[in-house]
DRENVEXKE-512758 format. One line per field, with one value per residue (C-alpha): chain; residue in three letters; x, y, z. Coordinates in pm, 1 decimal. Layout:
N
chain: (A:...)
resn: (ALA:...)
east: (X:...)
north: (Y:...)
up: (Z:...)
This chain:
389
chain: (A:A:A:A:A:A:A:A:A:A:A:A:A:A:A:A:A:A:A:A:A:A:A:A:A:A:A:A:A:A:A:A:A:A:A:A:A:A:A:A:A:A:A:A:A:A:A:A:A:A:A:A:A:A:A:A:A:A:A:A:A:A:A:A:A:A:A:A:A:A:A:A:A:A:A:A:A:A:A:A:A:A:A:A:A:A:A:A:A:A:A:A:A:A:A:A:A:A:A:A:A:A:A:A:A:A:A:A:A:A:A:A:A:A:A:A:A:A:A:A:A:A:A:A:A:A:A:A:A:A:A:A:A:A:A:A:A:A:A:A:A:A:A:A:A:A:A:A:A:A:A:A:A:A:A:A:A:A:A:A:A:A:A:A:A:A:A:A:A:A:A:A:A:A:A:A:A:A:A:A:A:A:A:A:A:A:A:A:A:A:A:A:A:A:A:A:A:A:A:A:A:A:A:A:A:A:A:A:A:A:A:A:A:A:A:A:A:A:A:A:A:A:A:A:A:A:A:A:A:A:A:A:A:A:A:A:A:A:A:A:A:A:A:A:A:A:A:A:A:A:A:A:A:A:A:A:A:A:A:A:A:A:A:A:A:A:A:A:A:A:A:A:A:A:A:A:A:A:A:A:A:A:A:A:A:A:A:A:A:A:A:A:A:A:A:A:A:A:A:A:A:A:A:A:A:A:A:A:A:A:A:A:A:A:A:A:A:A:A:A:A:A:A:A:A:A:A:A:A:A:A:A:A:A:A:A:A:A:A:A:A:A:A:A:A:A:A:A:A:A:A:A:A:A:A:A:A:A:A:A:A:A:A:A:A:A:A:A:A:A:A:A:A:A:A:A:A:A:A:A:A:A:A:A:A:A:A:A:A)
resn: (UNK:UNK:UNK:UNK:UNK:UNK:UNK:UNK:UNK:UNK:UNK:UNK:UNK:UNK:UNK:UNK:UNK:UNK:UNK:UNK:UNK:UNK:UNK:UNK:UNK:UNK:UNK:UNK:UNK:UNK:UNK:UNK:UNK:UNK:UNK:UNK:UNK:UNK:UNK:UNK:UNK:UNK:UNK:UNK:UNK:UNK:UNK:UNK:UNK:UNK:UNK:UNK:UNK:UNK:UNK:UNK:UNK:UNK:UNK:UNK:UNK:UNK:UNK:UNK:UNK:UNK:UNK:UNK:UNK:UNK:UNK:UNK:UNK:UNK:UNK:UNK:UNK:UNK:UNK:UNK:UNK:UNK:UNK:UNK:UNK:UNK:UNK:UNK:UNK:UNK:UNK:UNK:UNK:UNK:UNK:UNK:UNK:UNK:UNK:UNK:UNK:UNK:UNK:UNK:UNK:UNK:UNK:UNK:UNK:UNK:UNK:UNK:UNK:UNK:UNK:UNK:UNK:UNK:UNK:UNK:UNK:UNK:UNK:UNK:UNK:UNK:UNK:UNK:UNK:UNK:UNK:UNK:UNK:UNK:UNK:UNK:UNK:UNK:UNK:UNK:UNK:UNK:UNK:UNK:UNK:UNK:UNK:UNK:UNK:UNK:UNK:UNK:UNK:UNK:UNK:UNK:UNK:UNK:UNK:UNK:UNK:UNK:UNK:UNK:UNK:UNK:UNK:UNK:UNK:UNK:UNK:UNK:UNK:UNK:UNK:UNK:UNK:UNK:UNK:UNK:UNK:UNK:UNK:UNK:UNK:UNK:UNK:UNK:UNK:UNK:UNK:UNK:UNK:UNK:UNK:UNK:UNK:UNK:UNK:UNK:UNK:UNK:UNK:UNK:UNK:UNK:UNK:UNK:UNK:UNK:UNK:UNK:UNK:UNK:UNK:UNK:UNK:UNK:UNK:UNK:UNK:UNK:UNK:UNK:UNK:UNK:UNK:UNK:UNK:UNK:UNK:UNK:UNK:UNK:UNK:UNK:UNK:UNK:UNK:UNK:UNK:UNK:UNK:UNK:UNK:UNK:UNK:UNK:UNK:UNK:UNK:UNK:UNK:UNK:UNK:UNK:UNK:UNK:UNK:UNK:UNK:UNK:UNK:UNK:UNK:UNK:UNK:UNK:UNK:UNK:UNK:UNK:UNK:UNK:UNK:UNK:UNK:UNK:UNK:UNK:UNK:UNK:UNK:UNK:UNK:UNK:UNK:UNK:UNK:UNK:UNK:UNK:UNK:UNK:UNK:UNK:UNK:UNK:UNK:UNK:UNK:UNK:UNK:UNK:UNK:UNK:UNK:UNK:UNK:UNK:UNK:UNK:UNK:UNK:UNK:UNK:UNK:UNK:UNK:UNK:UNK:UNK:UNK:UNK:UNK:UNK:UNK:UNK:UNK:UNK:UNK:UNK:UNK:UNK:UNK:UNK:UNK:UNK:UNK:UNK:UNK:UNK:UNK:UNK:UNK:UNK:UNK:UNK:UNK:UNK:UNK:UNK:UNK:UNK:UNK:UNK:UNK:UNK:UNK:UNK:UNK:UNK:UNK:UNK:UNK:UNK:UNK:UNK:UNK:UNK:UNK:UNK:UNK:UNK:UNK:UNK:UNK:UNK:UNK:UNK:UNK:UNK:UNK:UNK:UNK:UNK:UNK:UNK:UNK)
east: (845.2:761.8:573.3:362.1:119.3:-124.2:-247.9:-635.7:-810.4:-1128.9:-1391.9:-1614.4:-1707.5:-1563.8:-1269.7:-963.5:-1060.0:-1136.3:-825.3:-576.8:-773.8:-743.3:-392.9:-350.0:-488.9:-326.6:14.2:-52.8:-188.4:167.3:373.7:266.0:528.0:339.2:138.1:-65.5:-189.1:-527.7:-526.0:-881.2:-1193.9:-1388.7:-1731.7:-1751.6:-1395.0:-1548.3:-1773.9:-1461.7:-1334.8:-970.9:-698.4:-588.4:-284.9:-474.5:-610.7:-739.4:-757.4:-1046.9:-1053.5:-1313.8:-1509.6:-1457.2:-1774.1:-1669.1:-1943.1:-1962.3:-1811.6:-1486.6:-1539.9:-1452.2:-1673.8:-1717.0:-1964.7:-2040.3:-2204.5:-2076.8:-1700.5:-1530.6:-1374.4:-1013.5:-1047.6:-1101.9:-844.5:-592.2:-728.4:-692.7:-324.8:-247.7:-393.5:-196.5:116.1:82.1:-28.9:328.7:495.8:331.8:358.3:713.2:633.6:913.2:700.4:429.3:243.8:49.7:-257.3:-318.3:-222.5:132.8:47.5:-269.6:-661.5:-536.7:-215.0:-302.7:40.9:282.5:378.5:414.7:644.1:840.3:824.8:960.5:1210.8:1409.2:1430.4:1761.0:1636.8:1274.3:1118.0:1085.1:752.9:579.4:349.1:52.3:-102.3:-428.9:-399.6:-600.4:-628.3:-815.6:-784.2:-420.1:-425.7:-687.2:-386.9:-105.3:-278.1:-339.1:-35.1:149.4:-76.0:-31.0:347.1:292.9:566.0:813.5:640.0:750.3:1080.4:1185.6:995.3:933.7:1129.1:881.8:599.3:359.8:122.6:-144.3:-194.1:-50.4:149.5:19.4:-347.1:-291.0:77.3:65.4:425.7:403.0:16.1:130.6:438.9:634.3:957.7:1254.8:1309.1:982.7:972.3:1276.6:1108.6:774.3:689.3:408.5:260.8:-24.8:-393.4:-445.4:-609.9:-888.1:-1022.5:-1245.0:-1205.1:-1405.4:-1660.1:-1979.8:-1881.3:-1818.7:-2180.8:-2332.6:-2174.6:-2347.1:-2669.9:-2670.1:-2601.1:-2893.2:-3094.3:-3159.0:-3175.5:-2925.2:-2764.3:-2694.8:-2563.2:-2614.0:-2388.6:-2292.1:-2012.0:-2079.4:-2387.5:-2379.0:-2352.5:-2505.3:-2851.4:-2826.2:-2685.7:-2887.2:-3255.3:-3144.7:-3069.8:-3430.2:-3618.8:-3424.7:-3569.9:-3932.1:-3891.4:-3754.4:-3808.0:-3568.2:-3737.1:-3827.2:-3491.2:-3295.9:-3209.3:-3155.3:-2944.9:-2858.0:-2606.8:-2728.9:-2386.4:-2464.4:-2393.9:-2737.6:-2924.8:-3294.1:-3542.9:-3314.3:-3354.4:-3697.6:-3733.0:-3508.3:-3750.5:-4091.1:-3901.9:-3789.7:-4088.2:-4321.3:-3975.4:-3957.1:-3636.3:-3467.0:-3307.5:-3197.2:-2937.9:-2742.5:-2360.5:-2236.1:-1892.8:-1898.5:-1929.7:-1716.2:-1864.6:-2194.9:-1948.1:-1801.1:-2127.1:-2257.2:-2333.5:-2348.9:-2231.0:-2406.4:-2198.1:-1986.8:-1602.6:-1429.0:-1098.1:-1142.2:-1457.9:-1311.3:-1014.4:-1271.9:-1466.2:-1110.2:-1013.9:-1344.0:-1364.7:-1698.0:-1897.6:-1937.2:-2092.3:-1924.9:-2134.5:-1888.3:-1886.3:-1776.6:-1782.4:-1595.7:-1293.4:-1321.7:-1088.2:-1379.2:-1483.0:-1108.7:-1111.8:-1376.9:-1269.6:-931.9:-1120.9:-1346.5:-1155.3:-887.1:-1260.2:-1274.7:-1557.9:-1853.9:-1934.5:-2172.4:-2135.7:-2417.3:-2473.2:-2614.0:-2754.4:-3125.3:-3360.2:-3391.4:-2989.0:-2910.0:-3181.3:-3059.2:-2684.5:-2758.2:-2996.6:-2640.4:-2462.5:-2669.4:-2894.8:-2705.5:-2388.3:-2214.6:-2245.3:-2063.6:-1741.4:-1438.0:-1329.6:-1087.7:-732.7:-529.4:-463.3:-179.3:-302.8:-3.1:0.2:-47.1:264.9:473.3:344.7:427.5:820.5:825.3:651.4:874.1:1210.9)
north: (-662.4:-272.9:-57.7:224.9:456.8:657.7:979.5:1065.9:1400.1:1347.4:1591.0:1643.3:1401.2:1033.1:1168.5:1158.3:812.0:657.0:772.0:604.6:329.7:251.0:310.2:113.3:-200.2:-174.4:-166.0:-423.9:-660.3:-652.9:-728.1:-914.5:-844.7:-486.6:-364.3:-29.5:135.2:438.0:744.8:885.3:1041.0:942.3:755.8:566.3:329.3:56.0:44.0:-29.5:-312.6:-383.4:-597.6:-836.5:-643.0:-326.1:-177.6:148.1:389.4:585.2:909.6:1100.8:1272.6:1665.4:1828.6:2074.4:2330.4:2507.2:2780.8:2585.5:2594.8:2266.0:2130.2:1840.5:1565.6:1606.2:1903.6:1848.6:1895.0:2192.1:2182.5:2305.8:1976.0:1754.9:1828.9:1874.5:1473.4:1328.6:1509.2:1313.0:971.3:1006.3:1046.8:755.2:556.3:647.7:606.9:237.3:140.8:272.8:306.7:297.0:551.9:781.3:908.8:1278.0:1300.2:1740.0:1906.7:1921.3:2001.5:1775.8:1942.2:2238.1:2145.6:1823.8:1695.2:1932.0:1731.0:1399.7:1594.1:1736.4:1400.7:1209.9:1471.0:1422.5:1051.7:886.4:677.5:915.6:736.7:859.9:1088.8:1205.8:1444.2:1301.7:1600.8:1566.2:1743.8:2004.5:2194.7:2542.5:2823.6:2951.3:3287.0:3071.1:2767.7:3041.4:3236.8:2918.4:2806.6:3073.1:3164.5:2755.8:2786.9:2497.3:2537.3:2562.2:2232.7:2095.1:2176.8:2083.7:1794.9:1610.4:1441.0:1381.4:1541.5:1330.7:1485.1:1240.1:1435.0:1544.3:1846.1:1924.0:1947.1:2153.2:2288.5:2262.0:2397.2:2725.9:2769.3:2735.0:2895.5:2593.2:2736.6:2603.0:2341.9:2229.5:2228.3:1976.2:1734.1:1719.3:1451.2:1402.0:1062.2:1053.5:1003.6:666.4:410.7:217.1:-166.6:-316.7:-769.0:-996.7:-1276.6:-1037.5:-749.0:-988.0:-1124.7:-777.9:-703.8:-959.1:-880.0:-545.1:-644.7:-795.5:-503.3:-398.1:7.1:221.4:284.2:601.9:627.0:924.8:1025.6:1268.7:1167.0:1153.9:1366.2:1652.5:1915.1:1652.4:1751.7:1952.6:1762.6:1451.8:1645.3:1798.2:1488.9:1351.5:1643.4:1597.3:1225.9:1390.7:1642.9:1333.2:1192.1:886.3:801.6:456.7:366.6:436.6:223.6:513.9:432.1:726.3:736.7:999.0:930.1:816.2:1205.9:1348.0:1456.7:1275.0:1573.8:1603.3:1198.6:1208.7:1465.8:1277.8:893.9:1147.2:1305.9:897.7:738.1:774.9:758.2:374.4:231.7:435.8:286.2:509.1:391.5:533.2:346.7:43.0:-72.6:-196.9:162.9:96.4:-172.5:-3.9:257.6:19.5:-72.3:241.5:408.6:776.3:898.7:1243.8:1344.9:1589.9:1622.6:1469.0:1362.2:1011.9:958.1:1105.4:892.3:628.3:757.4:754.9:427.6:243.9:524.8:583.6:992.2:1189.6:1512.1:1678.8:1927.7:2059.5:2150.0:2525.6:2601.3:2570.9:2529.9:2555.1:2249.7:2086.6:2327.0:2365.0:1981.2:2004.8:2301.9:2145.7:1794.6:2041.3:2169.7:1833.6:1740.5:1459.8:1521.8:1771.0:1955.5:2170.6:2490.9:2447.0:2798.3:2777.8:2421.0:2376.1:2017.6:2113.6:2158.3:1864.3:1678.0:1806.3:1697.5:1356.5:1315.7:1403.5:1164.0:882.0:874.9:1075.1:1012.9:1128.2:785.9:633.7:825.2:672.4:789.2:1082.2:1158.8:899.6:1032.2:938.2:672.4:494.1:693.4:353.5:252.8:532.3:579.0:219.1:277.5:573.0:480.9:155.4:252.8)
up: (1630.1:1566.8:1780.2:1595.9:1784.6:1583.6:1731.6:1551.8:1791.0:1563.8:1735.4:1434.4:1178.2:1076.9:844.0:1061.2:1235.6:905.3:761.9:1022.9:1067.6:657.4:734.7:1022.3:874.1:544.3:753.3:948.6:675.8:520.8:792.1:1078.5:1328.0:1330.2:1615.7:1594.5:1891.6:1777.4:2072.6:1911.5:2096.2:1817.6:1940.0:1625.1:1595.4:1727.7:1412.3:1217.4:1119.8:1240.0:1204.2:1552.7:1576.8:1624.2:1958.0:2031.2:2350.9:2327.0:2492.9:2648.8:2357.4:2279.3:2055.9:1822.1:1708.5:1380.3:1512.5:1569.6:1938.3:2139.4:2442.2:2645.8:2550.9:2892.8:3048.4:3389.5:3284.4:3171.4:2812.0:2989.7:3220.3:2989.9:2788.7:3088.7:3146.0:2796.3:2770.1:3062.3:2955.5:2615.3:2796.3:2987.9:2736.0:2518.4:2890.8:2883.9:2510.8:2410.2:2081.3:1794.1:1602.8:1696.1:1370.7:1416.8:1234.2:1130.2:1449.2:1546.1:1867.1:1917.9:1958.4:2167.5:2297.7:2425.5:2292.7:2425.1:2712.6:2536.1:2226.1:2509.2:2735.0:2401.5:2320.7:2666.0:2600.7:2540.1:2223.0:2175.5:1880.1:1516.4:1514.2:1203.4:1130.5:907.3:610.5:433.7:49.6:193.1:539.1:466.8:279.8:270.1:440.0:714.3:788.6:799.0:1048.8:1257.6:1207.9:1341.5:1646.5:1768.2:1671.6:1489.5:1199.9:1566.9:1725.1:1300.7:1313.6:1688.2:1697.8:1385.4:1136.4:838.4:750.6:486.1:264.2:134.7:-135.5:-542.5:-500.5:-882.0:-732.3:-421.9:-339.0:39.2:59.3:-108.5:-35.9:357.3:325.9:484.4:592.5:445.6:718.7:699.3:314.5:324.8:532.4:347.4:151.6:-99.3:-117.4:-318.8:-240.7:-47.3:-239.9:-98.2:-120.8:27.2:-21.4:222.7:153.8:299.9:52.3:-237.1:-140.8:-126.6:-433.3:-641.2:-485.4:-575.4:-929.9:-1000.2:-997.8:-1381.3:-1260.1:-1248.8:-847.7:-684.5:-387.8:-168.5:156.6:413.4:574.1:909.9:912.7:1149.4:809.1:556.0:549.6:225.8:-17.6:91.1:113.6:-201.6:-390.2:-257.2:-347.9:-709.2:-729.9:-622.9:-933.4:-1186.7:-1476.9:-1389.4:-1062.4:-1155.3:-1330.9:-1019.0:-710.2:-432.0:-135.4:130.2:375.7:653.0:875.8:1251.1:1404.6:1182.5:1442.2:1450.5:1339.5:979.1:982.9:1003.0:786.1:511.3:582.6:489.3:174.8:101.4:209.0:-113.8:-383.8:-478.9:-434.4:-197.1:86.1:437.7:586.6:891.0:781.1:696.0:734.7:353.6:223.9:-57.6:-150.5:-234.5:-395.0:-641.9:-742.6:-822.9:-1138.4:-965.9:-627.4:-481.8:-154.2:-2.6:-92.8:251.4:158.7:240.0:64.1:-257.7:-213.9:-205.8:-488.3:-691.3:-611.1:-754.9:-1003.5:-988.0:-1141.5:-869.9:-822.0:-496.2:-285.5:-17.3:293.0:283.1:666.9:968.8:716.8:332.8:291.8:94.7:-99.9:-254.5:-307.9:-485.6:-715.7:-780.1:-835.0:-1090.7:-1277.2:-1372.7:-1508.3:-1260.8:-1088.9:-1092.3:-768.3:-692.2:-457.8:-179.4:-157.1:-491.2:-545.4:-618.1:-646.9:-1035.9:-1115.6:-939.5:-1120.4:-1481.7:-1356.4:-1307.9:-1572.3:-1797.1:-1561.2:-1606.9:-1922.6:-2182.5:-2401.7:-2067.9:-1884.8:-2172.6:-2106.3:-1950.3:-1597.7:-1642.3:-1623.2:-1344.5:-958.9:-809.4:-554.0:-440.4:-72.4:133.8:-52.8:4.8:369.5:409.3:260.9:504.1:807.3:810.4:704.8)
């Protein structure tokens, strides 16, 4: 039996949750003697499917605003107390659990600190266990995460704290090392694993599959992540249908994300209300599914749902997010210029060029051309060989 406890802050958007959770149950459907234990404030894991070996402590929630500003959920309590009560709960819940391996997702130091006592609570035991700090490809822009990185002393928290640090990400397409200017300690315990490949096998999705293939139109499917930012790219892509030509050859279904707020959803059912075949829909836990079986994907350039886009190999066009952090908007660049996907910058994006783009992506000699050059997407793998060593 082996213990593993998976730290995920998540204050904004479905990304970190949805990443350890993929990771949690791909562990734990491998080897059975496996328990995972989630430490998240994300409102949203119990909307995910899980494995019976995995439980979850959910923390009270922390907002963060645009600004990158964190606040309680709750007006009545401060920001400062809430945090001073979650660092607590987390280190009672490692006290309790006596994990084997606790596995850091971003912030070596957890959403402001929050960590600091359990790293230095772990450090001081006799047989502490094996804790590993968890990389997407991308944080920000380089001069941004150096900055940051410095001020939270977080290359210090690296090196007297962690023994691995594990990129899911190609080195080729985004060279965290140099970019961050990893000290030499911290370069020689970094790892690159690849991208993390993603499937999605049950009975319902196999189901959902086939109905979806009977429709003789093409399918494009629409999302925003987890909605707060996702307004653009999803009243663009409507507005595109409005202006088309390829209307009524298209099946439409749009992912808003459950943390839209309601005036952009309402706004989004008038723009979808008169297009025919357009479905709203706030999430589904068989989002890959409907990836799979789509001839065109219009979103924004998360990490996870471009892992997921990769894995079913399915065109994209990628309009990032470019603020709080620029993380996407690099993705997306990187992504661009490999030729893998298209993206669009959303500074610049109008109903008529996103119109003509998919127009190329779906009726022209375009759509007959084979998905581009191969991503490494063996990170579950690797994670797997390093997580359980």
């Amino acid at each position: 039996m082996k213990k593993l406890l998976f730290y995920s802050h998540d204050s904004y958007g479905l990304g970190n949750i949805r990443r350890m959770v993929a990771i949690a149950n791909f562990l734990v459907s491998r080897h059975r003697e496996l328990y995972i234990l989630l430490i998240t404030g994300s409102p949203m894991l119990h909307a995910f499917r899980t494995q019976s070996n995995i439980d979850y402590i959910k923390l009270p929630c922390l907002q963060r605003s645009k600004s990158g500003t964190y606040s309680a959920k709750l007006d009545c309590l401060s920001a400062s107390a809430l945090l001073d009560s979650r660092a607590k709960i987390i280190q009672q819940v490692i006290t309790d659990y006596e994990p084997d391996l606790v596995l850091v997702d971003k912030k070596p130091g957890g959403l402001n600190g929050e960590l600091k006592p359990s790293l230095s609570f772990l450090s001081s035991l006799i047989k502490p266990p094996k804790l590993v700090l968890l990389l997407r490809d991308i944080l920000d822009t380089p001069e941004v995460t150096q900055q940051l990185w410095r001020k939270n002393s977080y290359y210090q928290l690296v090196e007297k704290y962690y023994e691995q640090v594990l990129v899911v990400g190609e080195q080729r397409i985004f060279d965290m090392v140099q970019q961050y200017d990893f000290p030499p300690s911290v370069e020689k315990m970094t790892e690159f694993c690849g991208y993390l490949q993603r499937t999605e096998k049950s009975h319902q999705s196999s189901k959902l599959l086939a109905h979806l293939a009977k429709s003789d139109r093409k399918l494009v499917v629409a999302a925003a992540g987890g909605g707060d930012d996702g307004k653009l790219v999803l009243e663009t892509y409507l507005l595109a249908c409005h202006q088309s030509s390829w209307k009524d050859q298209v099946d439409s279904i749009v992912f808003y994300g459950p943390e839209m707020n309601v005036a952009d959803i309402k706004n989004l059912q008038s723009l979808a209300q008169s297009l025919p075949n357009t479905t709203l829909s706030e999430f589904s836990p068989y989002f890959m599914t409907y990836l799979s079986a789509a001839d065109l994907v219009v979103t924004m350039a998360g990490y996870n749902t471009v892992c997921e886009i990769l894995s079913v190999k399915t065109p994209a066009i990628l309009v990032p997010r470019v603020t709080p952090v620029a993380e996407q908007l690099i993705r997306a660049q990187q992504l661009a210029k490999l030729e893998i996907f298209e993206y669009l910058h959303p500074e610049h994006i109008t109903p008529k060029e996103l119109n003509k783009k998919i127009e190329n992506k779906l009726f022209s000699e375009e759509a007959q051309l084979p998905f581009p050059q191969e991503i490494s997407l063996h990170g579950m793998e690797k994670l797997e060989r390093h997580l359980l060593a």
